[in-house]
N, C-alpha and C positions, 0 to 999 in steps of 0.2 A: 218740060216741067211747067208747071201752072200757079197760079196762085187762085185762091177759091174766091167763086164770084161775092162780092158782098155787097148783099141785098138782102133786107127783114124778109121778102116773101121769096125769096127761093131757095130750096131745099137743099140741105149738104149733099151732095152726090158720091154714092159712094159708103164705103165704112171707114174708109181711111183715105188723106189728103196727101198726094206727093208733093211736096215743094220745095225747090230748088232753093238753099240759103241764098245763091249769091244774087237770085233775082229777085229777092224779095227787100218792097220799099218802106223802112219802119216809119208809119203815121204815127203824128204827134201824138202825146192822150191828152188831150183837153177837152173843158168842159163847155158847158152853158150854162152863163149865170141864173138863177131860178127868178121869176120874173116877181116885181112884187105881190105880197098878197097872199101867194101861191101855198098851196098845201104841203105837209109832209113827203107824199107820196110824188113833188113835182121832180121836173130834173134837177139832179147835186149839181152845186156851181164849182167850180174847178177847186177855191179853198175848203170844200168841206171833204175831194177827195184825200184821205189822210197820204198820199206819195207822192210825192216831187216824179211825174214821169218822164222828167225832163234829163235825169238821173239815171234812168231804164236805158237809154240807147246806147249802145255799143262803142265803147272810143276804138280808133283807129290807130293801131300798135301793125306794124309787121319785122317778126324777127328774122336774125341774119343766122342761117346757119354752116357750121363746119366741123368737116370732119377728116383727121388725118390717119385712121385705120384704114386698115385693106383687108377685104372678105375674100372669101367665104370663112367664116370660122370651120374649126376642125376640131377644136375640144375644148369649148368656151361655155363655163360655170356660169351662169345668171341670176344672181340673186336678186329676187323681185318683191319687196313687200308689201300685204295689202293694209288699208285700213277702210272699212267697210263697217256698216254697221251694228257692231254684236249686241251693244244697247245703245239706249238712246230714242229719239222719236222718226228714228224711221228702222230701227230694228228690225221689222217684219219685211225689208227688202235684204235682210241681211244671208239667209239661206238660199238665197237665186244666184244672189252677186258672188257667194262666196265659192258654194256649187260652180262656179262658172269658172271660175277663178282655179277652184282644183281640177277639172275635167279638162282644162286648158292644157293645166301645166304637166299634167301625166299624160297627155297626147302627145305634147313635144318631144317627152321622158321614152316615152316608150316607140318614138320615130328614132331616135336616135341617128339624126342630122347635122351633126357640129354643136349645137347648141342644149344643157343641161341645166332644168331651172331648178333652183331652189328657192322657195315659196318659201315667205316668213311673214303667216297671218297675224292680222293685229286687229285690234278694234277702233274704229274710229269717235266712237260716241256718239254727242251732241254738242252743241251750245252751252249744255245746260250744266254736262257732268263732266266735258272738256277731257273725256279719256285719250283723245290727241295729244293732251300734253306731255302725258310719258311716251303712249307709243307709238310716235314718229320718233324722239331721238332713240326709243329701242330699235325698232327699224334700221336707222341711219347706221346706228352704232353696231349692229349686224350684218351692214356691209350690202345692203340692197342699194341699187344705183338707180330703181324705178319703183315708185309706191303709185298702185290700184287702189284708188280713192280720192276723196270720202264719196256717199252717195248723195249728200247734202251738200248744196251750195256752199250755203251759210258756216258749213264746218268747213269744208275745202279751203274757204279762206280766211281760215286762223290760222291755218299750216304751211299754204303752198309759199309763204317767201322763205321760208324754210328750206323747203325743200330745194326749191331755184338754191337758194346759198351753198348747198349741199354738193352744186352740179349733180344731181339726180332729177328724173321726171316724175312727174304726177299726172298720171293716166287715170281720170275718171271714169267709169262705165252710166254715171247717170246724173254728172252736173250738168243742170241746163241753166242757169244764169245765163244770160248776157253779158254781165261783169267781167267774164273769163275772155272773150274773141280779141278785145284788144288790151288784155293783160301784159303787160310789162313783163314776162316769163323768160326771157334770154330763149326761147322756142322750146320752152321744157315741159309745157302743160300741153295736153292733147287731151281727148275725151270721142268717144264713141258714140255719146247721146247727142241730139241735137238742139241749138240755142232754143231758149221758152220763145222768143220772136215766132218761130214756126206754132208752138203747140196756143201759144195764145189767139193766134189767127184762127185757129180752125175752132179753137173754146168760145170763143166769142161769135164767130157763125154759125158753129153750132147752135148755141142758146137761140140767136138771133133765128135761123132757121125754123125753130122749134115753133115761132109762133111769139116769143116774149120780148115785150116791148121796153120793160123795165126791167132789172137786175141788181141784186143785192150780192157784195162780198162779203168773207169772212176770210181775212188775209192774216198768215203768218209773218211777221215782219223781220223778214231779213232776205237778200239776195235775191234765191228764190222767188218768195212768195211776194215780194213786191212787185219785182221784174213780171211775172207771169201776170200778174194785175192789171199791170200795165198794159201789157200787151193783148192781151184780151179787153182791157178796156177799151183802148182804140178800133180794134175791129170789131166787137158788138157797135161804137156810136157810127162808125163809117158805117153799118147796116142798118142805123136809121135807130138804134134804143139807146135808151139812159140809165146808166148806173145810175141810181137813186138812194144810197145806200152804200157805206165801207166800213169796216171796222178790221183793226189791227188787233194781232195778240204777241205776246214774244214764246221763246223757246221755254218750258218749265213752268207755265202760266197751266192750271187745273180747273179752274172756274172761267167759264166762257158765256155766261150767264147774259153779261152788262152789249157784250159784242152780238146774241141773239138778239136780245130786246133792240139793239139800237137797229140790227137789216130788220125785222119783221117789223117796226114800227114805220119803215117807207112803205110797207105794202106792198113789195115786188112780185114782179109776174116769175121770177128766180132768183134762186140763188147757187152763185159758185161758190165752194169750198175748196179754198187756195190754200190747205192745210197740210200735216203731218198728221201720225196716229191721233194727234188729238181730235181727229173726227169722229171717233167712239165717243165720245165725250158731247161732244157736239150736236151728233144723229138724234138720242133722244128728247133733247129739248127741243128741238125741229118737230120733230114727231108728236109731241107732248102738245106743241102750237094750233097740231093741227096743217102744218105745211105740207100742200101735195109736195107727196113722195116723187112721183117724175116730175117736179120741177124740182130738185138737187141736181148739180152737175158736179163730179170729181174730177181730181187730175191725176197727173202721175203720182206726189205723194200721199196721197190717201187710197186710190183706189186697189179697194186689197176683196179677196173674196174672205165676209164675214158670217156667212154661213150660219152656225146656230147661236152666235152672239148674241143677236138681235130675232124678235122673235118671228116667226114666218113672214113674209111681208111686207117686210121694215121698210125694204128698198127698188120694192118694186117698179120698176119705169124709171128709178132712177139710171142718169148716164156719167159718161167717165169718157177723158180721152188720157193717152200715154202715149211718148213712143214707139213706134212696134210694127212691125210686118204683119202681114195678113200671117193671122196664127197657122192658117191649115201648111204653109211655108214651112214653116217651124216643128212640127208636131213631132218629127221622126228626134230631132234633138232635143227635145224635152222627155221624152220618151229615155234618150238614151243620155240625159242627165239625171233624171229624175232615177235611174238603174244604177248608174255609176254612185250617185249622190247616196243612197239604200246600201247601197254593196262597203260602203266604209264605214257603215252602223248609225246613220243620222237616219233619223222621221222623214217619210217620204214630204216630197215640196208640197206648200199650200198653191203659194205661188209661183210665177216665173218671171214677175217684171224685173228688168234688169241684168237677169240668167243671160242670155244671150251675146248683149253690150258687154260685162265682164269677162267672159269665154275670149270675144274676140279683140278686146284689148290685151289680154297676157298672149295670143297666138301672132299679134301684129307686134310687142315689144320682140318676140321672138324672131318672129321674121327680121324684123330692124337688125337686130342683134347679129343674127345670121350674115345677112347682107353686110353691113359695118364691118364685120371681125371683131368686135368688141362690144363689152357690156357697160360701157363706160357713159352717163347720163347723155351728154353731147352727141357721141358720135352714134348712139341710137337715135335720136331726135332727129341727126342728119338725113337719115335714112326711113323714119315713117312713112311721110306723104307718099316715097315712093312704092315703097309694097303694100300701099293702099290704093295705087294706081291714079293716084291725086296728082304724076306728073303726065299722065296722060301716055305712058309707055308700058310697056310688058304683059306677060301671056296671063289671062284666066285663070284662076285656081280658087277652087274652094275649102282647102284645107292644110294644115301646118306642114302637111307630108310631102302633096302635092306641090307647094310654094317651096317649099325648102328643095326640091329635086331639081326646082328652074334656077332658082340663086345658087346651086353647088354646080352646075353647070355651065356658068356662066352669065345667065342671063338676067330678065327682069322680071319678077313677079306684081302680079297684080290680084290682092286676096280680095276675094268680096265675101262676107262674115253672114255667120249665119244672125245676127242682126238688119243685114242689109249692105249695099256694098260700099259703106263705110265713107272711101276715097276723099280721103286730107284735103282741103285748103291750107295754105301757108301758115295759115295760124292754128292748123293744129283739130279746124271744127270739120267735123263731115259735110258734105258739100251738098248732102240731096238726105233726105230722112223721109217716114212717112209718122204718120200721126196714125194710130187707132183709135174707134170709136167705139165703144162699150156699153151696157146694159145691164141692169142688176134684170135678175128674176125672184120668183117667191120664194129661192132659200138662200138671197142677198149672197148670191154668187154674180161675177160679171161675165159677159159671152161676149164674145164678136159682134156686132153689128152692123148688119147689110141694111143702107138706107139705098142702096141704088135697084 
């Protein structure tokens, strides 16, 4: 595995970046003081970036785990709750995550291999409307010993001590803070998505790649959207460019007005948008500017195909990374989510970010479950890393069927998800991910994109 070369003039190769978590070295984000004299548009000196990214980096936590059940279960009831996001500001990942979530859990249902889930959906919210606060303890008090979710950072951690107190896990399909790897969780949080450390690497070389020498944020401020700043800040300046340019907004903020004028007033060669939906919001005062359209760059939570929102055009050349396997990987299970998803009277998906990460976290508590002989938060936790093949033992298997005929036999399973093959570190993060790289076209839909 590689880390991607970082240099202003050389080209991303590639559509998407593999990179190995455990070998990658987080660079400081610091700045250069702007010299005196110097114009608006000169480099931001380290006080005007608004994040402490000295805050971003990762503490160093590793938990102790144990387990005193004995598997293979034989007729073991698993109640799993989700909380995902049915409103709130990232809502529209809410019909991937949840699709994922049921096509999982009627897969294990209808294997009928020792283990029977029962799925009690919930909503997670936001920040803003804190639908968390009821239901997690509806959840708890329902008897789930493992909650799928939230898909936001920033909400994940109004909850998760919660849930640790609870002895139940919190299985994310799409936090990527940094915040979470050395979380103090007794080993109860795992997640399927990969730390933003990876996806800011390759955001920031990208831009860098692209040709742009200067760069403007427009940052969500909280977990997320700092963290991911951060980390892309460091690797655009390691390729030689200056953020010149930040602005913060919080969660429930509608006017983004003060946060335009401030990045378009440095005159950047781009701009990242570190946001939530509130990039609708966003997009056309951008547009309104006059801001070439392929210099926008999105990430995971905004990039959504917005199609006839916006009017022909809007997003042309603009890019996005998330994430994600090389899609044509994927197609036959989106295909057969997107069937599944229809066939229980919901609107076919717009999107699928995140469909896949949720699938294979309810199919991997499963497995845990399976293995353990128990549904019990700990002694599934005990047992992840290994049926994600994270201790480096047990056979190949790409599905809940498959995997579960190796652990009632005896042996060791080793799942690799149709996300990607997953495979735990101790603390819970997957150990290798890939990054996509994406493109809007003329009906502000986003493709795959092959820069190699």
């Amino acid at each position: 595995m590689s880390v991607l070369t970082r240099s202003r003039t050389a080209k991303v190769m590639g559509a998407f970046a593999l990179i190995g978590a455990s070998a990658l070295v987080l660079a400081g984000c610091s700045g250069s003081p702007a010299p005196a004299g110097s114009s608006a548009a000169a480099p931001a000196a380290e006080a005007d970036f608004p994040v402490d990214c000295d805050k971003a980096a990762p503490a160093s936590y590793t938990p102790e785990y144990a387990s005193t059940s004995k598997g293979p279960a034989k007729d073991l009831t698993y109640t799993i709750g989700t909380a995902l996001p049915v409103t709130g500001n990232l809502a529209f990942l809410g019909p991937p995550e949840i699709a994922g979530t049921e096509f999982a859990a009627d897969e294990v249902n209808k294997a009928d291999k020792g283990v029977t889930i029962n799925l009690e959906q919930g909503d997670s919210g936001d920040t803003d409307n804190k639908a968390y606060e009821t239901e997690i303890p509806r959840l708890l008090n329902a008897g789930a010993t493992a909650i799928v979710g939230a898909a936001s950072s920033g909400t994940s951690l109004q909850f998760i001590d919660q849930v640790i107190a609870a002895d139940a896990i919190q299985f994310s399909p799409a936090n990527t803070s940094a915040a979470f790897t050395g979380y103090k969780d007794k080993g109860l949080y795992w997640r399927t998505a990969p730390s933003d450390v990876l996806q800011g690497q390759v955001l920031g070389n990208l831009i860098a790649g692209d040709g742009a020498e200067t760069v403007g944020m427009i940052i969500l401020n909280d977990s997320y959207g700092t963290g991911l700043a951060c980390f892309a800040k460091a690797a655009f300046e390691d390729a030689g460019g200056s953020v010149v340019s930040a602005a913060l907004y919080n969660t429930g903020d509608t006017n983004f007005s003060s946060q335009v004028e401030t990045v378009l007033a440095a005159d950047p060669d781009a701009i990242a948008l570190i946001t939530f939906e509130e990039v609708k919001t966003i997009i056309p005062e951008l547009v309104a500017a006059d801001f070439p359209k392929d210099k926008m760059y999105f990430v995971d939570g905004n990039l959504a195909n917005f199609g006839d929102e916006f009017d022909a055009g809007t997003l042309t050349g603009a890019k996005g990374t998330y994430p994600a396997v090389d899609p044509t990987s994927t197609a036959t299970f989106r295909e057969d989510l997107n069937s599944y998803w229809t066939g229980t009277g919901k609107s076919e998906l717009k999107d699928f970010t995140y469909g896949p990460e949720s699938y294979d976290a309810v199919i991997l508590l499963a497995l845990a479950a399976l293995e353990a002989g128990s549904a019990e938060g700990p002694d599934v936790a005990a047992h992840l890393q290994q049926v994600s093949g994270g201790t480096g033992d047990g056979k190949k298997c790409t599905s809940y069927a498959e995997c579960a005929d190796i652990i009632n036999a005896g042996e060791v399973a080793d799942y690799d998800g149709v996300s990607g093959p997953i495979t735990f570190d101790k603390v819970g993060d997957p150990q290798g991910a890939t990054i996509g790289i994406f493109q809007y076209g003329e009906d502000n839909n986003y493709s795959f994109l092959n820069l190699g």
